[in-house]
N, C-alpha and C positions, 0 to 999 in steps of 0.2 A: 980505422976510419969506418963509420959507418955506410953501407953502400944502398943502392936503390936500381930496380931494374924494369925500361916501361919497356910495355908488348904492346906500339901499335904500327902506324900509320907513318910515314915520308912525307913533309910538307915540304917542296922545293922553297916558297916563299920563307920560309923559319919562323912562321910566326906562332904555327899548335903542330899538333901530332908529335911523333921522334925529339924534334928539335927545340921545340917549347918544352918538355920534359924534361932535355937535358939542362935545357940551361935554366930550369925550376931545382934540379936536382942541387945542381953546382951551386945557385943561392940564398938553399939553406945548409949547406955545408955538410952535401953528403957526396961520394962519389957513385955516380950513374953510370948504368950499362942502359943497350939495347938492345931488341930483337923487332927488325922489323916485318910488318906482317903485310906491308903492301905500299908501293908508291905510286905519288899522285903529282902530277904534273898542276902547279896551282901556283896562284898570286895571292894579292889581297884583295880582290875582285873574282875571282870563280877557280874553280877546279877545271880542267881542261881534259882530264883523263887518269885513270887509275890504273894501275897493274899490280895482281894482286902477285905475292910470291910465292914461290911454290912450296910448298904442305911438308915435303922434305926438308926443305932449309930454315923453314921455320922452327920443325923440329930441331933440327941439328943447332938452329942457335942459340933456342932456349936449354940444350943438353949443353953444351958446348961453358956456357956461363957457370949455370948449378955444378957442374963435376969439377967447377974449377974454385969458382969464387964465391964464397960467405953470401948470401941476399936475405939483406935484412927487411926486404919489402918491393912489393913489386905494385906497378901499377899498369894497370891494361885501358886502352883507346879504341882505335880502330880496329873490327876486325874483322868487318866488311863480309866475307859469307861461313856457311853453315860449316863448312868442312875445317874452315879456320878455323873456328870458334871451339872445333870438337879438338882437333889438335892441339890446342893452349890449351883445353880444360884436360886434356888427357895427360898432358904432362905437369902441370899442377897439382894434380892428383895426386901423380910420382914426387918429385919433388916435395910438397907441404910448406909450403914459406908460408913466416907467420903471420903475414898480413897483405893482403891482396885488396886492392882500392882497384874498383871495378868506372870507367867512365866511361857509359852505354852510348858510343859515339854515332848518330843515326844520319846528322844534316849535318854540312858544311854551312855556314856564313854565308855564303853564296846559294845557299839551296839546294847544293849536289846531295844526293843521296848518297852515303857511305857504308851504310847498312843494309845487305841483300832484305828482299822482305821475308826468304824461310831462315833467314840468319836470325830475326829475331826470337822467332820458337827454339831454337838452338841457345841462344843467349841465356832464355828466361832459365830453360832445363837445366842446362848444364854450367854457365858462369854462375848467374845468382847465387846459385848454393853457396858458391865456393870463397863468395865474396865477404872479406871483412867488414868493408862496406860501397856499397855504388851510392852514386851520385850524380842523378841523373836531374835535368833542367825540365820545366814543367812542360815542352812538349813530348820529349823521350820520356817521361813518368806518364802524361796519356796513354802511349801507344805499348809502355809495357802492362797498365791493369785496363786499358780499354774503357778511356772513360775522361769527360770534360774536368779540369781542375780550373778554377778562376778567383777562389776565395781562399781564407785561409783553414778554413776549415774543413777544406774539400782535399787543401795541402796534408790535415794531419790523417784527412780517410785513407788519400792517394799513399802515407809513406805505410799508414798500417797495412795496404794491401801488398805493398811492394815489401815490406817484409815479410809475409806471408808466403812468399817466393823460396824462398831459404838464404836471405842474405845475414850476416848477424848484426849490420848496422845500414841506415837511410839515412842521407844529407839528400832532402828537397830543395833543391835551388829556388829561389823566387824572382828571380827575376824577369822572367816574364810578365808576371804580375803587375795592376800600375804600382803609382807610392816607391819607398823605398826598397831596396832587393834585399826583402832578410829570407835567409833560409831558415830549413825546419831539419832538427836534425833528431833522432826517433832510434834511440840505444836499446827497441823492446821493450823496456820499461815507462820510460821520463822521456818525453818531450821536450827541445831546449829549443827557444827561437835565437839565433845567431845573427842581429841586427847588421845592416847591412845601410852601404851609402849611395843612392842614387845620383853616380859620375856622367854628365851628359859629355856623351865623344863618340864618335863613331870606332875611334879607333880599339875594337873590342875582339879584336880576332884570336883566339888558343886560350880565351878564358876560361872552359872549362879543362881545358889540357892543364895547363899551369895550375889549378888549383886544385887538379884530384893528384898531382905529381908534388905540392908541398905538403897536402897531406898524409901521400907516403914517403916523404921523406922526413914531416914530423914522426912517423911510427915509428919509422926505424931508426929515428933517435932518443925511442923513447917514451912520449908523450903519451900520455892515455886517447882515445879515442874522441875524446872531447873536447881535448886540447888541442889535439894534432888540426881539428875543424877549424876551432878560434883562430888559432896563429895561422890557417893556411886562408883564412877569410880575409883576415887582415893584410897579409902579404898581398894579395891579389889586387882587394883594394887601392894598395897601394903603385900597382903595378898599374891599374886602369888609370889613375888620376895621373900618372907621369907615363901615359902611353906615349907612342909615339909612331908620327904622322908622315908614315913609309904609303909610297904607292899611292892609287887613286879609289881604292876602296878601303876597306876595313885595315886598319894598320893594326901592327902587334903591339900589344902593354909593354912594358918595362921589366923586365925582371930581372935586373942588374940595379935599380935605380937605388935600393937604397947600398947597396955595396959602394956605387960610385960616389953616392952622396957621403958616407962615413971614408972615403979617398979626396976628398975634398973634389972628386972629380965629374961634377953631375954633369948632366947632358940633358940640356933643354929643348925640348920639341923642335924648338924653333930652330936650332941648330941642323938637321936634318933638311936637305933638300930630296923631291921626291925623284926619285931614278927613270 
C-alpha cells in the first residue's frame, strides 16, 4: 500500500491541519502517518490558542516514521516558527522523500496568524527549495514575492517569482480572485490553467489542507505532477459542494462523500445538527 506522511498543525475542531490530512489521505486510498508540529485549541469559528511542540519530538517523529516505514510522499502545513521550520527542513534533507507538497499555511479561517513573521524568511530559505511543489492561496503568494496579485496575469508573474524561490513546481490557487476559482499551476516550463467551480457555502474550512494532502497522495500513487493537481482539484471540489454544516462558523468539506456515496451511504448536510 502506498503511504503518505503530513508535517503540520492539530485542529481540535477536524476540519484542516493533522486531521483533514488524514482523512484526505484515507480518501484516496493511501495509508497516512503524522508528525505534529503544533496544537491549537480551535473550532469552526477562531483558534483559541496554540502550543507549538517541542523541536525534540518533532524530530524524534519525523525519525521515528522514516527508519521505520516506506514514505512515498509527504506533505507539510503548519509550521508556525523559524526554529520548526529549520527542524523539518533539516531532516528532509536526511531523509530525501520523493515528493514533498509544501502548503505555506500563514492564516486561519478565523484570521489567527499561524505563521511567526521571521518563520516566513525561514520558510522561503529553507522549505522552498526543497519542495516538489507548494501551493500556496493568493494571499500567502503576496506575502511570499511581496507584491499585489488581483488578475491573472499578475497570477502567472506571482508563480514565476515563486519559483524563482527553489521550488520545482507552483499550484497558484485562485480563489481569492472574483469569477470562478481556477488555479495556475507552472511546471517551469508550461503554464496549465486548472479550471475550477465557484461553490457559494461558507462552509469552506481545511480546503487548502485537503487539497495539498490529495495531491500527495496522488504522487505517491503515482500520478505525474499534473495529474496528481487535476484529480486533487477535482476531489476537493467535490468535497466543497457536499460540505458540511458542523458549528456556527466555517464548517469542514466532505472528504468521505464520494466513498459514502459509491456505499450507497451518503450523508446529507441536512442530516447533521450543529453541536
Amino acid at each position: 500500500m502506498k503511504t503518505a506522511l503530513t508535517i503540520a498543525g492539530s485542529d481540535s475542531g477536524g476540519g484542516a491541519g493533522i486531521q483533514a490530512d488524514l482523512k484526505a489521505f484515507a480518501a484516496q486510498g493511501v495509508y497516512g502517518m503524522s508528525v505534529i508540529t503544533a496544537v491549537t485549541a480551535q473550532n469552526t469559528m477562531e483558534v483559541r490558542s496554540v502550543q507549538n511542540i517541542d523541536l525534540s519530538i518533532i524530530n524524534d517523529q519525523i525519525e521515528a516514521v522514516f527508519d521505520d516505514i516506506r514514505v512515498d510522499a509527504v506533505k507539510i502545513g503548519m509550521l508556525s516558527s523559524a526554529k520548526t521550520v529549520k527542524v523539518v527542513a533539516d531532516s528532509l534533507e536526511k531523509y530525501q522523500p520523493k515528493f514533498i507538497v509544501l502548503d505555506p499555511v500563514m492564516v486561519s479561517k478565523g484570521g489567527h496568524h499561524l505563521l511567526q513573521g521571521e518563520a516566513i524568511s525561514a520558510l522561503k530559505e529553507k522549505m522552498l527549495p526543497l519542495s516538489t511543489i507548494v501551493t500556496p492561496n493568493i494571499p500567502e503568494a503576496e506575502v511570499l514575492i511581496n507584491r499585489s496579485i488581483q488578475t491573472e496575469e499578475n497570477m502567472m508573474n506571482a508563480c514565476l517569482a515563486i519559483k524563482a524561490l527553489g521550488p520545482k513546481t507552483v499550484l497558484l490557487k485562485g480563489g481569492h480572485l472574483s469569477g470562478n476559482p481556477n488555479d495556475l499551476f507552472y511546471d517551469g516550463v508550461s503554464f496549465h490553467w486548472i479550471k475550477g467551480e465557484r461553490i457559494h457555502t461558507k462552509n469552506t474550512h481545511g480546503t487548502g489542507c485537503t487539497l495539498s494532502s490529495a495531491i500527495a497522495a496522488n504522487l505517491a500513487k503515482g500520478a505525474t505532477l499534473l495529474e496528481a493537481v487535476q484529480l486533487a482539484k477535482k476531489y476537493i471540489t467535490t468535497a466543497i459542494k457536499y460540505s458540511l454544516n458542523l458549528g456556527h462558523g466555517h464548517g469542514s468539506t466532505n472528504h468521505f462523500y464520494e466513498l459514502y456515496e459509491r456505499a450507497n451511504l451518503v450523508l446529507c448536510q441536512n442530516n447533521f445538527e450543529r453541536m
